[in-house]
C-alpha positions in Angstrom: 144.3 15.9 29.4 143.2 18.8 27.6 139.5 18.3 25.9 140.7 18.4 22.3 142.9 15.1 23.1 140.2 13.8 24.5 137.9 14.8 21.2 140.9 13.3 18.5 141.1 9.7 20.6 137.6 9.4 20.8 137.3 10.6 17.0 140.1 7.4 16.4 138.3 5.0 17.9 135.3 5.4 16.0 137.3 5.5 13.0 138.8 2.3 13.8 135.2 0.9 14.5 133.7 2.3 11.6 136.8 0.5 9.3 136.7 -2.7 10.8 132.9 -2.6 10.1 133.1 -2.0 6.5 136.1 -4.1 6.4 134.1 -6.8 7.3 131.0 -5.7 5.6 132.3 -5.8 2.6 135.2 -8.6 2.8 136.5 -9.8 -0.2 135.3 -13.3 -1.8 136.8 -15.3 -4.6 135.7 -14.3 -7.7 133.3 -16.5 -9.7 134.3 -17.3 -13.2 131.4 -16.7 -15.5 130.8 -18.3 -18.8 130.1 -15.5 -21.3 126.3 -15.0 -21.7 124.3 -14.4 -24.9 122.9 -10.9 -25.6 120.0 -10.3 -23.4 116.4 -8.9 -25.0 115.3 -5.6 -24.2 111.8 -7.0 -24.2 112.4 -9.7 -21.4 111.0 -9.5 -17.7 113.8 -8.4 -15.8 111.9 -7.5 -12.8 108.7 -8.7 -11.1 106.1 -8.1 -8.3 104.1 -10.5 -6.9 101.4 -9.3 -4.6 103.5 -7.4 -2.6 102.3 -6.4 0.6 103.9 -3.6 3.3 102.8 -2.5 6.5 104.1 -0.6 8.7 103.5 -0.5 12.5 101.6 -3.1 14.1 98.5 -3.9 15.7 96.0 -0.9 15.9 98.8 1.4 14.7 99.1 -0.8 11.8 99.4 1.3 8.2 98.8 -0.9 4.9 101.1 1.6 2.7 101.0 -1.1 -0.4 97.9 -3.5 -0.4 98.5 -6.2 -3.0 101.1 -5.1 -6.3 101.7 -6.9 -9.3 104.0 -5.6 -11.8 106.3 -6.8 -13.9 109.6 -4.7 -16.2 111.3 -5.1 -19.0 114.7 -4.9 -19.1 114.5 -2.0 -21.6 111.9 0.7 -20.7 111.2 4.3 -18.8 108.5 3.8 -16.5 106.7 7.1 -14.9 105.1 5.9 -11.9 101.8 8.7 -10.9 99.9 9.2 -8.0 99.3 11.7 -5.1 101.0 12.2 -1.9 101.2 8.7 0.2 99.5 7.0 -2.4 102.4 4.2 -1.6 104.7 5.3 -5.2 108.4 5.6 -2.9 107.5 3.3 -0.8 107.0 0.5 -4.0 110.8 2.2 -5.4 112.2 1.4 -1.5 111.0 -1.8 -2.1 112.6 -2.6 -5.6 115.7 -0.7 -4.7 116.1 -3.4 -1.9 115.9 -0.2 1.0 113.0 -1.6 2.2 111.5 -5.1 2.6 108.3 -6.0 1.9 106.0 -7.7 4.6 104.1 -10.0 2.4 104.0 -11.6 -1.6 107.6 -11.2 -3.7 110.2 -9.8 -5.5 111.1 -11.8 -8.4 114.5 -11.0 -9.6 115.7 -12.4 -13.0 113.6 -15.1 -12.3 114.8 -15.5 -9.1 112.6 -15.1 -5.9 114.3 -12.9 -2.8 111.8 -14.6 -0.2 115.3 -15.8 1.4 117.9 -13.1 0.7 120.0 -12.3 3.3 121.4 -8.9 4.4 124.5 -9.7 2.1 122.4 -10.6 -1.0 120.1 -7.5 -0.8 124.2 -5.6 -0.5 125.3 -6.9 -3.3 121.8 -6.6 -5.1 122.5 -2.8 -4.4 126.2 -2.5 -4.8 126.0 -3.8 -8.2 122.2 -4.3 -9.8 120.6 -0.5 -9.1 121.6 2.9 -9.0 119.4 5.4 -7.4 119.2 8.9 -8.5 117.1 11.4 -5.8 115.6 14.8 -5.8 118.0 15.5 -3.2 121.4 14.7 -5.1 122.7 13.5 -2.2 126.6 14.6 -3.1 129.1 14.5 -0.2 129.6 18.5 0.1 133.5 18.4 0.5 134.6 15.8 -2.4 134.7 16.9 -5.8 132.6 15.7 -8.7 135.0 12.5 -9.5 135.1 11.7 -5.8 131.4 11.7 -5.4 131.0 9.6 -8.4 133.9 7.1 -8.0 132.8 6.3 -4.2 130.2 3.8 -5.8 132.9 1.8 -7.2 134.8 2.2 -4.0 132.3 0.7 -2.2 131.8 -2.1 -4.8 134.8 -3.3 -4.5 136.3 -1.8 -8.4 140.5 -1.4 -8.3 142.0 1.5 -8.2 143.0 1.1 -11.5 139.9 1.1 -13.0 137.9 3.8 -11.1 139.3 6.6 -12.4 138.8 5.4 -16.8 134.9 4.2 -15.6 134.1 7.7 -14.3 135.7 9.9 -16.3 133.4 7.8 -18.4 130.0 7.8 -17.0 130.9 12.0 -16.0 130.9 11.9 -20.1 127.9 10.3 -20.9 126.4 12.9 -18.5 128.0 15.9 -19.9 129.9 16.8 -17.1 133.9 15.6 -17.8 135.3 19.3 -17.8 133.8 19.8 -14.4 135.5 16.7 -12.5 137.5 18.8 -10.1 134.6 21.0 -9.1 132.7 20.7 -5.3 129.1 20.4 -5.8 128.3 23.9 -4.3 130.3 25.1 -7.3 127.3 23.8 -9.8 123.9 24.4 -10.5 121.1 22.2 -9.5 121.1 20.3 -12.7 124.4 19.9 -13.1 124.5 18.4 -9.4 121.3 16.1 -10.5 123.7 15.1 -13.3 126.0 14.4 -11.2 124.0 11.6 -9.5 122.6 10.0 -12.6 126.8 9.4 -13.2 127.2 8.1 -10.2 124.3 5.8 -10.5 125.6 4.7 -13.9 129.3 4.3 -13.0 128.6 0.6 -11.9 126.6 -0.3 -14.8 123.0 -1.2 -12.7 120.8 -3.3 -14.6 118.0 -0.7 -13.0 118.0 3.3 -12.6 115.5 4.1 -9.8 114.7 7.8 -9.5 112.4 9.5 -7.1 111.3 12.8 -7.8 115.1 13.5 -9.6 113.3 17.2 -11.2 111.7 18.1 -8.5 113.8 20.5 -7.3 115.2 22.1 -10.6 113.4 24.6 -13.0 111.6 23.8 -16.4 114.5 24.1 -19.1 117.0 22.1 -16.4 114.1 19.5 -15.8 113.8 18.6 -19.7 117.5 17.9 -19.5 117.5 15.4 -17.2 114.8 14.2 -18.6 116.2 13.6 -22.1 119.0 12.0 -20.1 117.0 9.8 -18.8 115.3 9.0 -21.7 118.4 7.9 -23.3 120.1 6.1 -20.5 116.4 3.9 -20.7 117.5 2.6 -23.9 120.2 0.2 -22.7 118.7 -0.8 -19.0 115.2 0.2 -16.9 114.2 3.1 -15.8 111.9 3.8 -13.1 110.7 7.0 -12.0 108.4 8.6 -9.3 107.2 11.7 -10.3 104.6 13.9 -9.6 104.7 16.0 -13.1 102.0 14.1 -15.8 103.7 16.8 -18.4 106.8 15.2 -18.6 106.3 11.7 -17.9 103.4 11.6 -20.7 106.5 13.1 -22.6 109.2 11.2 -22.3 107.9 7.6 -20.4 107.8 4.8 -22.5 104.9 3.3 -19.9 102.8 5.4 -17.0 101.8 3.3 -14.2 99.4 4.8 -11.8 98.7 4.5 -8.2 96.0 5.5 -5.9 96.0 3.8 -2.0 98.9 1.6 -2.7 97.5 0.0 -5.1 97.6 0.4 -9.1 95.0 2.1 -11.0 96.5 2.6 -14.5 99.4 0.6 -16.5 99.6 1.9 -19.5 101.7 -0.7 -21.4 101.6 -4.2 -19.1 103.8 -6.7 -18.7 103.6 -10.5 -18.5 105.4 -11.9 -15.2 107.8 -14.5 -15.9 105.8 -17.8 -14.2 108.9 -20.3 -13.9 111.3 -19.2 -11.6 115.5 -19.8 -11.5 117.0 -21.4 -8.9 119.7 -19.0 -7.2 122.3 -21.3 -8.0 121.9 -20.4 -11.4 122.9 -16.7 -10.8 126.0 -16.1 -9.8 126.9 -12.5 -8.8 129.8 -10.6 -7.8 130.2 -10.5 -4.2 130.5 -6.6 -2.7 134.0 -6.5 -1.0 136.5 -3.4 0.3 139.7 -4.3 2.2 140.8 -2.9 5.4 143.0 -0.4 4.2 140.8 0.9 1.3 137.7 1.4 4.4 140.3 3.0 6.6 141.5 5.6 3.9 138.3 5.8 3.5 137.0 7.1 7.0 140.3 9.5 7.9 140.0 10.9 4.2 136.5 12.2 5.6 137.1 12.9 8.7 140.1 15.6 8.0 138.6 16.9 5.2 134.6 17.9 6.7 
């Protein structure tokens, strides 16, 4: 058997392993019916920490990266969050992106607690509550700009149907819908960083967390995606990590800042909610992808790296 048999069987397998696991992962559920709710204020808590703790390591190796945070967002703002290197500032947007756990205190979620989320509550917390924009863009080289954009839905669960209308209209609100069919090493950096905030948007997150997003691009491309950002902070919460004072004194509604995982500076605080909501009373969208859809999914990228 000649090796580059041997190479496309073992390539199957894994691809069948890797379809069955998202299949499963993300298996469909019955949808909830929801009673329509009543317009939500901008000015309500949307989002709270209570003296969150994380460490990392253990014993003598032990490293205390946050050492006691309380916070608490509106639903409406663009926080700038300041401080110097490994002063704990990704580590607390892990944390409320639901990448990372924290070891001690809480995350208080529309009033709800996530002392006993499970892996699937933290996927669909994810999937369908945040949208994370990095300084890396982190496109998929060989997809265009719609493919990049529309995998979010994919992996939310969105129909076919719909993908295509949602970003075609999130591509819009970033500037970009005449560029759709490009790759992203046919656009510049902020174009590509533009490209991310749509795909963050496409599934309509509650929260748009963004570490570092103009670090890597020049002044005038920087102000861009900062006025971008500025705008998108109208209708849900922003939070960004920076390490530029210029801008965020600029264009942040609030600067928090840190210093040894803990905070030194809020310039605009906000009152944690005290009474919190069962979970019952928050019913959310499941994250679910069939079979076929994770399948597609998997050859699509393996014939076309």
């Amino acid at each position: 058997m000649h090796l580059s048999t041997i190479i496309l069987i073992v390539d199957a397998v894994l691809l069948l392993g890797i379809s069955l696991f998202l299949a499963l992962r993300f298996r469909k559920k019955k949808k909830n019916t929801q009673e329509p709710t009543a317009p939500q204020d901008p000015n309500d808590t949307i989002l709270s920490l209570s003296n969150v703790v994380k460490v990392y390591g253990e014993g003598e190796n032990a490293v205390k990266a946050l050492k006691g945070i309380d916070l608490a967002f509106k639903r409406s703002e663009f926080v700038s969050v300041l401080g110097p290197s490994g002063c704990g500032k990704t580590t607390m947007l892990n944390i409320i992106g639901g990448l990372d756990h924290y070891t001690e205190g809480d995350l208080i979620i529309n009033g709800v607690s996530t002392k006993r989320y499970k892996d699937r509550d933290w996927d669909t917390y994810r999937n369908h509550s945040v949208g994370f924009v990095f300084q890396s863009y982190n496109l998929i080289p060989h997809q265009s700009v719609m493919q990049n954009v529309e995998l979010a839905l994919t992996l939310s669960g969105v129909p076919k149907s719909a993908r295509k209308k949602r970003v075609i209209e999130a591509l819009t609100k970033v500037g970009l819908k005449d560029q759709i069919h490009k790759k992203p090493n046919q656009l510049s950096g902020g174009q590509m960083q533009r490209v991310a905030i749509a795909r963050a948007l496409v599934n309509n997150p509650d929260i748009i967390l963004a570490d570092e997003p103009t670090g890597a691009l020049d002044t005038e491309t920087s102000v861009q995606v900062m006025e971008l950002l500025k705008e998108v902070s109208k209708e849900r919460l922003v939070i960004m990590v920076t390490h530029n004072p210029e801008l965020a004194e600029k264009y942040s509604s609030r600067i928090i800042n840190m210093v040894d995982g803990l905070i030194k500076g809020d310039s605009s605080p906000v009152k944690p909610q005290t009474e919190l909501k069962t979970r019952k009373e928050k019913k959310v969208k499941k994250p679910s992808m069939s079979f076929f859809t994770a399948f597609r999914l998997s050859l699509k990228n393996l014939f076309t790296k």
